[in-house]
C-alpha positions in Angstrom: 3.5 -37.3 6.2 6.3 -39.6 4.5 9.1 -40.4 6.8 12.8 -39.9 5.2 14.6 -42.3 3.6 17.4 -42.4 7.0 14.8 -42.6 9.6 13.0 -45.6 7.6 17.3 -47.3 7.3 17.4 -46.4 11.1 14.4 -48.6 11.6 15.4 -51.2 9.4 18.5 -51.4 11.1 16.9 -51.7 14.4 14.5 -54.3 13.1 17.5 -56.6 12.3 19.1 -55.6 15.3 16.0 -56.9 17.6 14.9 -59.7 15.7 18.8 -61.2 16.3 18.4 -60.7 20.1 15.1 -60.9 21.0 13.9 -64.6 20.9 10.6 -65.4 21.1 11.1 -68.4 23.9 12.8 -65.8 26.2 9.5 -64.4 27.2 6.0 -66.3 28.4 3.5 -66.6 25.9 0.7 -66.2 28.5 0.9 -63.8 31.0 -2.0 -62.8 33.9 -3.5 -60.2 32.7 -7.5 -58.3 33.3 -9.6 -59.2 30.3 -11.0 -56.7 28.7 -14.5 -58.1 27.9 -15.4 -60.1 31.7 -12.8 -58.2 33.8 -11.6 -61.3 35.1 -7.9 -61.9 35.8 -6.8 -64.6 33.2 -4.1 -65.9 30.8 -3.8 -63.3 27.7 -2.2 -65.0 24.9 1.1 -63.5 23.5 0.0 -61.4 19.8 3.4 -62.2 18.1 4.3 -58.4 18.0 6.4 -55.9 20.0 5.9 -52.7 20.9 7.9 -49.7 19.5 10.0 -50.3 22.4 10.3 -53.9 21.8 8.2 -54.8 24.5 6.0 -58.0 23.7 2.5 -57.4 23.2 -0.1 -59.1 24.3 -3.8 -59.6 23.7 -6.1 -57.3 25.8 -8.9 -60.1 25.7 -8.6 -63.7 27.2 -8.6 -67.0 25.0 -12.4 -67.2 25.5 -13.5 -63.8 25.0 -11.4 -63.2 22.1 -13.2 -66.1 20.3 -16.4 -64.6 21.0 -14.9 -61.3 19.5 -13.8 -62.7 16.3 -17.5 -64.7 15.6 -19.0 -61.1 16.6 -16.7 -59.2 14.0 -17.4 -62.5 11.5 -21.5 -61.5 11.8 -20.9 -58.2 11.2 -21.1 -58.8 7.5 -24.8 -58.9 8.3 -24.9 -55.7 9.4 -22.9 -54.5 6.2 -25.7 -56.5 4.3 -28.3 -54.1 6.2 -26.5 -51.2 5.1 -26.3 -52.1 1.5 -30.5 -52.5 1.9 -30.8 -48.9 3.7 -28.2 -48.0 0.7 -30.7 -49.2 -1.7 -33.8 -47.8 -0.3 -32.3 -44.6 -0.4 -31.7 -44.5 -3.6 -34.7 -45.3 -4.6 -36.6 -42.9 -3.1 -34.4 -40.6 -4.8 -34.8 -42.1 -8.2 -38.5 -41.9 -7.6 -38.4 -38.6 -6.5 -35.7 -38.1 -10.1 -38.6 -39.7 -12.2 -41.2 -37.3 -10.1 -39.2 -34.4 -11.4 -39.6 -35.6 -15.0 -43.1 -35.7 -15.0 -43.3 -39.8 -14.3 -43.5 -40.9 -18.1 -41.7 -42.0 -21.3 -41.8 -39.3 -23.1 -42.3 -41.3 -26.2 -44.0 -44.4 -25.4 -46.0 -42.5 -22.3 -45.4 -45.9 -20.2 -45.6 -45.2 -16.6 -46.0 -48.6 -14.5 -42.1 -50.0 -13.3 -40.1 -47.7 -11.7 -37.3 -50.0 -12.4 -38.1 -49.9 -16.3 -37.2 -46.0 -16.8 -33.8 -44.5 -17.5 -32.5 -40.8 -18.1 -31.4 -40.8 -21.1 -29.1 -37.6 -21.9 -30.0 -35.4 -24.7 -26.7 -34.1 -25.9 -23.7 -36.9 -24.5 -21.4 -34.1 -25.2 -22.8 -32.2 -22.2 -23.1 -34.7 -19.5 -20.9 -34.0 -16.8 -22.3 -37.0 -14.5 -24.4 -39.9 -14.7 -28.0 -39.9 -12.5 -26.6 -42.5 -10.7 -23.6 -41.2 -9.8 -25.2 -38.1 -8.1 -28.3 -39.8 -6.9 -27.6 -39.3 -3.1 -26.1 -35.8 -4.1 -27.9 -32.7 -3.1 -31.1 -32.3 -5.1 -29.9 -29.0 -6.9 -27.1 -30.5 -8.0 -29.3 -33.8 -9.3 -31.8 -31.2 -11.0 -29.0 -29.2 -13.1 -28.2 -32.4 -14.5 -32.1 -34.2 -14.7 -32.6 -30.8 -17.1 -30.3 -32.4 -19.6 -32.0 -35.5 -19.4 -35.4 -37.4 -20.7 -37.2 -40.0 -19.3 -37.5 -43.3 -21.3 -38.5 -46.8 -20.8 -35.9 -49.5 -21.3 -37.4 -50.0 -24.8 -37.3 -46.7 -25.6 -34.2 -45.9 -24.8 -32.3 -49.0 -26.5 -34.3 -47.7 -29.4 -32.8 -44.3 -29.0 -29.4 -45.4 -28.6 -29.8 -48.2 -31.4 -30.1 -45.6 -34.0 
């Protein structure tokens, strides 16, 4: 839900307003404060923001245990790495189970060994309302409707085809 054009002016307004009488010294930049990580009463560092009520806000985790947040948030791109490889796995089980379905073959060429070297080639473009790999991790009925349209070709074979 979009907010009208007054209330966002009224905010505006109210922005300018605080940012003229609020100063930044007036407050501490530390104050004592439980941490949430080690539940420890220490110094929480100011987050150079304000509430809606123009309250300064500050950080719920001390110096030290916000550090040790941020390096933990900084390795997660491992764990986005792992996904990516369950990602992958995934789909190809399904392409093996999409090359299954079309009896595991070129069709011209009968080569059979790489998984990797076979594409669906679509008989009639005109037709195709999605790639395979587009619906890959779709449900299988919806994968088959469109596999029916489809042949299975090597790489060879199927630059042949669309070399023509």
């Amino acid at each position: 839900m979009n907010n009208s054009k007054v209330t966002l002016e009224k905010r505006k307004e109210l922005r300018k307003y605080y940012k003229k009488t609020i100063d930044p010294n007036s407050f501490p930049v530390y104050i004592k404060k439980i941490c949430k990580d080690c539940w420890k009463e220490k110094d929480c560092k100011w987050n150079s923001s304000f509430t809606t009520k123009w309250v300064p806000e500050y950080k719920a985790r001390c110096d030290k245990c916000h550090n040790i947040f941020k390096r933990i948030i900084a390795k997660s791109s491992v764990s986005k790495w792992l996904c990516n490889i369950r990602v992958k796995k995934y789909q190809r089980q399904n392409k093996q189970w999409a090359v299954d379905y079309l009896w595991w073959r070129c069709i011209k060429c009968w080569y059979n060994k790489c998984l990797r070297a076979l594409n669906f080639h679509h008989r009639n473009p005109e037709k195709k309302q999605y790639t395979i790999w587009e619906i890959l991790d779709h449900h299988k009925n919806k994968l088959k409707k469109e596999l029916n349209k489809c042949d299975l070709l090597c790489s060879n074979c199927h630059m042949e085809e669309h070399n023509k």
